[in-house]
C-alpha positions in Angstrom: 32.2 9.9 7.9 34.3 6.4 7.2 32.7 3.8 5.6 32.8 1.5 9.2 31.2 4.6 10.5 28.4 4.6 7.7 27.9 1.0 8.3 27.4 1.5 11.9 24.5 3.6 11.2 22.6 2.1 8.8 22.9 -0.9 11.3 21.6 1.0 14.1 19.1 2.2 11.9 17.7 -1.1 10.6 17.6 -2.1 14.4 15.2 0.6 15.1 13.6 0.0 12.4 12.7 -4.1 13.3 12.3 -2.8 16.8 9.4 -0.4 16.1 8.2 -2.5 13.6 7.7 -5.3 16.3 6.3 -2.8 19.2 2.8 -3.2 20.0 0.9 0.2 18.4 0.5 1.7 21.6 3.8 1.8 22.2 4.5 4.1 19.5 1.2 6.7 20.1 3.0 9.8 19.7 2.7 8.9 15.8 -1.0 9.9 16.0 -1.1 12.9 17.9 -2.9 14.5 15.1 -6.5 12.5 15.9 -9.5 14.3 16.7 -10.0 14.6 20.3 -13.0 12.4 21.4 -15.8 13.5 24.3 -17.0 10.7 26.0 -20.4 9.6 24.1 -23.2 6.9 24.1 -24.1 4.7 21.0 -26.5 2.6 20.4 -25.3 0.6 17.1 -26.4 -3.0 15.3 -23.2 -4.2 13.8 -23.5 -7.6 11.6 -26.8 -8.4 13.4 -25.7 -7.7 16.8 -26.8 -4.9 18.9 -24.0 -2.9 20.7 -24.0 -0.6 23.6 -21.2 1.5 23.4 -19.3 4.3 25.4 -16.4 6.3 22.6 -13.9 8.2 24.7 -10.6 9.3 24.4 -7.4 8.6 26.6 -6.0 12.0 26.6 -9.4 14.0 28.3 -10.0 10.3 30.1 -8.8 7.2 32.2 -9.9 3.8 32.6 -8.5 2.0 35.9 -9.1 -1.2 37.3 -11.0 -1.2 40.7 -10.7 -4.5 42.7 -12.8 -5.5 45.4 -10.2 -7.2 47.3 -12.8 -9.0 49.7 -14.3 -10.7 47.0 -17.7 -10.4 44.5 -19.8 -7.4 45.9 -18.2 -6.9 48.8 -17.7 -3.1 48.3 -19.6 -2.6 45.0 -22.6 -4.8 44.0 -23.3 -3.0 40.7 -21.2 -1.2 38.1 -23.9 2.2 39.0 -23.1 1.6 42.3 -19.1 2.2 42.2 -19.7 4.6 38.9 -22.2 7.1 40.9 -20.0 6.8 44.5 -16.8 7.7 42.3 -18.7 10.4 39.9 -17.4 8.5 37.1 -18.6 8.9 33.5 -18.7 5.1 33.4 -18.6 1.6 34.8 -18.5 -1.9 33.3 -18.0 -5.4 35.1 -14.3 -6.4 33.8 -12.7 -9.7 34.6 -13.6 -13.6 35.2 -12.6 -14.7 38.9 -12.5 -18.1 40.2 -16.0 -20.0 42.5 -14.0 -18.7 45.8 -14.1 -14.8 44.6 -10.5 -14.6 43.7 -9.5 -13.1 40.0 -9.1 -15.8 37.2 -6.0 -13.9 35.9 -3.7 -11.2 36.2 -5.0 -8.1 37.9 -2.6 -4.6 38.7 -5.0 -2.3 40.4 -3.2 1.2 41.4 0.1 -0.1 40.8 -0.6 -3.3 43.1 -0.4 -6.9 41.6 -3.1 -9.0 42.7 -3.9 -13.0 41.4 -1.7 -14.7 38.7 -1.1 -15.0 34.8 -4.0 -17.0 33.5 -3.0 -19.7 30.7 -6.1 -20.3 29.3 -8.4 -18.5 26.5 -10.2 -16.4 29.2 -6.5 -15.1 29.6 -5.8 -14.6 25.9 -5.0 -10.7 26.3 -4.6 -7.8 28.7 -5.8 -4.3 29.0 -3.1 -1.6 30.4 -2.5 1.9 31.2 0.3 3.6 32.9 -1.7 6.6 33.2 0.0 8.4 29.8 -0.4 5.6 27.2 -3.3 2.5 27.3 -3.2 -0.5 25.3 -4.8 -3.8 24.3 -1.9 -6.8 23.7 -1.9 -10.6 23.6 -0.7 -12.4 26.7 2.9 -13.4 24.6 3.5 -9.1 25.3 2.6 -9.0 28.8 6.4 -9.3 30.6 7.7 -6.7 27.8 4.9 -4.0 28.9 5.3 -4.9 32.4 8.7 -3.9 32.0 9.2 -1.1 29.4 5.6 1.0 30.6 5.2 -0.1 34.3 1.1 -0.2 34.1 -0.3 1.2 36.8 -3.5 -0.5 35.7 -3.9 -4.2 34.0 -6.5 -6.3 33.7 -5.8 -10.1 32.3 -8.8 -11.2 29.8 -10.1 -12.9 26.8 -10.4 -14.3 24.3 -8.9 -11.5 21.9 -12.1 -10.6 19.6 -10.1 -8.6 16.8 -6.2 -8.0 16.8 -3.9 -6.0 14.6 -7.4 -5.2 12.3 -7.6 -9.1 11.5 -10.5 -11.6 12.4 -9.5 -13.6 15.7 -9.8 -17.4 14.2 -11.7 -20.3 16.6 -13.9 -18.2 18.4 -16.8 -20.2 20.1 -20.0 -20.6 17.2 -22.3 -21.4 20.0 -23.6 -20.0 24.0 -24.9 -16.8 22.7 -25.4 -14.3 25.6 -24.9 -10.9 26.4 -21.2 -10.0 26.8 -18.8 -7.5 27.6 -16.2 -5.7 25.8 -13.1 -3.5 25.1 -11.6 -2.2 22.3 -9.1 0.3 20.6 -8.1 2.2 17.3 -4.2 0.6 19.2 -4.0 4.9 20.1 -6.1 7.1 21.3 -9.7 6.1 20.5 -11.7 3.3 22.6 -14.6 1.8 23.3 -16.6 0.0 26.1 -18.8 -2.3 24.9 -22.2 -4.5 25.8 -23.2 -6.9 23.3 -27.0 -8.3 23.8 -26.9 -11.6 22.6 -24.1 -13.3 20.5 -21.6 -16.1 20.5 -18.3 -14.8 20.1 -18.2 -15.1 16.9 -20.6 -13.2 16.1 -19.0 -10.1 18.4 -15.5 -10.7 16.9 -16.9 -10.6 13.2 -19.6 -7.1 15.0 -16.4 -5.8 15.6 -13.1 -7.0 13.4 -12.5 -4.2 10.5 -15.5 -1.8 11.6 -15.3 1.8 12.6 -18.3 2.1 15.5 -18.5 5.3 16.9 -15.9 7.5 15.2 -13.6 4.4 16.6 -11.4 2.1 14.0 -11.1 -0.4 15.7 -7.8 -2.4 15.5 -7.8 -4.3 18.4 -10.2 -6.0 21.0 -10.8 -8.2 23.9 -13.9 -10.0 25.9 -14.3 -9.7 29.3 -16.7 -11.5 31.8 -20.0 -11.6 30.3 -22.9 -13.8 30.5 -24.8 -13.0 33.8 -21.5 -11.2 34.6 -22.5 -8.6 32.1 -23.5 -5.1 33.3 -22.7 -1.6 31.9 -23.7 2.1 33.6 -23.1 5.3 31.4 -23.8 8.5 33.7 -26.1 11.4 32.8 -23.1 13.4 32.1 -21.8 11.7 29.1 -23.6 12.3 25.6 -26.8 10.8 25.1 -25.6 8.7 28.5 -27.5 8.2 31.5 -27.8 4.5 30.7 -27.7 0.9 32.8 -27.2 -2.5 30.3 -27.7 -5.4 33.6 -30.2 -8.3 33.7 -32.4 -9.2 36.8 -30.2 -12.3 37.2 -27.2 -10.8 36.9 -24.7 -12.3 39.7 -22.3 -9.3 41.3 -18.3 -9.6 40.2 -14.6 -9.3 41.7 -14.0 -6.0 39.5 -14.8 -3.3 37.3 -13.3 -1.0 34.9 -14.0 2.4 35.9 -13.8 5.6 33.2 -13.5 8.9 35.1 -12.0 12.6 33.5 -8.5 13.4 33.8 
């Protein structure tokens, strides 16, 4: 090999270096195909004071779609059991904010079809999305490179971000404590779906930032809806399941986030 040759691939090398480097985690899963497969379970865990409500599964034995009720708030679906037991899923939780006139406050890809628009605010802080092979939590700065490199089949816009890249989310909201919804990820194969009962967001993000809940470090995650918006079903089928986390006031949403078996 010449020595314009050698150069050449020590350059091409220190590219792919900086360009994995800068890739989101998920992007680069196949580096944890070693982790212990994960059955969908039920927790019930107090973390820093607040008590969680969590579902553990894995993405390879699992998926979690977006389901849009295109007519608006309840208009299929009134209740996260109600969608979860027509679909014999293992689990449903309400997903993302939408606007007084029913329409989603955000970005929304259900089944491969883009519905509403890129929300600029802190309710649109970060995304969920899976292509059906690889799943991911990533700020909104990521969103156009995932659209493009992993085509998601499934995307839900969200926020604010509650713990990212393992560190604590700074300026989270000290007051408004109320039950809330959640997702997060070890950034592989591990996740979680998540009610809080009642805490400000910073309380969840500091529940959540640098923990390992249920088997699951957790690396990154992301609010959704919450409030009166809150409501979580976990069927009879999963471990320790057969659960339903929703208040008597609770108001029905646009959409939900739907866990079935692969």
């Amino acid at each position: 090999m010449s020595r314009q040759q050698a150069l050449i691939a020590v350059a091409i090398g220190l590219a792919f270096s900086v360009s994995a480097d800068a890739a989101p985690k998920a992007l680069v899963i196949e580096e944890e195909t070693n982790s212990r497969l994960l059955q969908p379970s039920y927790h019930n865990i107090t973390s820093n004071g607040v008590r969680l409500h969590l579902v553990s599964f894995d993405i390879r034995n699992c998926a979690l779609e977006v389901v849009d009720q295109i007519s608006g708030p309840a208009s299929q679906w009134p209740t996260a059991s109600s969608l979860g037991k027509a679909k014999s899923a293992l689990a449903c939780t309400n997903a993302g904010f939408f606007k007084p006139d029913g329409s989603p406050l955000g970005l929304v890809i259900e089944g491969g079809k883009p519905l509403g628009a890129i929300n600029n605010s802190s309710l649109g802080a970060g995304f969920f999305y899976s292509n059906g092979k690889q799943a991911g939590i990533a700020r909104k700065s990521e969103l156009s490179r995932i659209r493009s490199q992993l085509a998601p089949t499934h995307l839900l816009q969200s926020g604010p971000m509650l713990s990212y890249r393992n560190a604590e989310v700074t300026g989270l909201s000290h007051t408004n404590p109320r039950t809330r919804s959640f997702l997060a990820t070890d950034g592989s194969y591990h996740w979680l779906i998540g009610y809080a009962e009642s805490a400000t967001l910073d309380q969840l993000g500091k529940a959540l930032t640098g923990k390992r809940l249920a088997d699951v470090n957790i690396y990154h995650a992301i609010n959704l809806d919450g409030g009166r918006s809150s409501d979580l079903w976990v069927s009879p089928s999963v471990e320790n399941g057969n659960k339903t986390f929703r208040a008597l006031w609770n108001k029905p949403v646009r959409n939900f986030l739907l866990l079935t078996k692969k």
